[in-house]
C-alpha positions, 0 to 999 in steps of 0.5 A, a space after each residue: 102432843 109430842 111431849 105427852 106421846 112418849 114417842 120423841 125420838 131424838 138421837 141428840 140431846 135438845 132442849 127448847 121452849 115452846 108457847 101452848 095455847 095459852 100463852 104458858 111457856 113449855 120447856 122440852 128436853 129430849 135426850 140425855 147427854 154429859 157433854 151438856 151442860 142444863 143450868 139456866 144461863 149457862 153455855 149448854 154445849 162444853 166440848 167438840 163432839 161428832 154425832 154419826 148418822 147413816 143414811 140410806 145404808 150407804 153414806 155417814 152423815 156426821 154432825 159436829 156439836 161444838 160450844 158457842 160464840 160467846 161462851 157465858 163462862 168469859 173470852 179466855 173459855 171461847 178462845 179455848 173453845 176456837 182451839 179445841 174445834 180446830 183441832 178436832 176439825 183438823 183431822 177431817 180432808 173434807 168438810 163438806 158444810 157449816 151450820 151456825 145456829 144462833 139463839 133468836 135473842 
């Protein structure tokens, strides 16, 4: 119904795959974004990038996207990956949480 309505909104790019009542897989992309890669197989997310929401007018809530463990183009791309996000992260005094999210496969 989201997909059909029109009315998604989601300020970061997304993409995943969900079952009808059919069993048919549906694939839904939201978004539009150079930083993501959409090949089949491939890692999605290339490079460390903020995205900065407000909350309630007062308070900037600022996600960090960062490439994957175990990034599909070898070990030499996920150490560069690890340097890369710690020196973005380097800049902040504080970070106040971490959320890994890992694929369910």
């Amino acid at each position: 119904e989201a997909k059909d309505g029109g009315n998604l909104l989601s300020p970061i790019k997304s993409s995943f795959i969900i079952t009808d009542d059919n069993f048919e897989l549906i694939t839904i992309n939201t978004g539009s974004e150079e930083n993501e890669c959409h090949v089949v197989g491939q890692s999605a997310t290339q490079g460390t990038k903020a995205h900065v929401f407000n909350y309630k007018g007062s308070v900037d809530v600022r996600l960090i996207d960062t490439p994957g463990i175990g990034d599909t183009r070898g070990i030499q791309q996920d150490k560069e990956n690890f340097q890369n996000i710690l020196a973005y992260i380097s800049y902040f005094e504080e970070i106040h949480g971490i959320c890994i999210l890992l694929k369910p496969n």
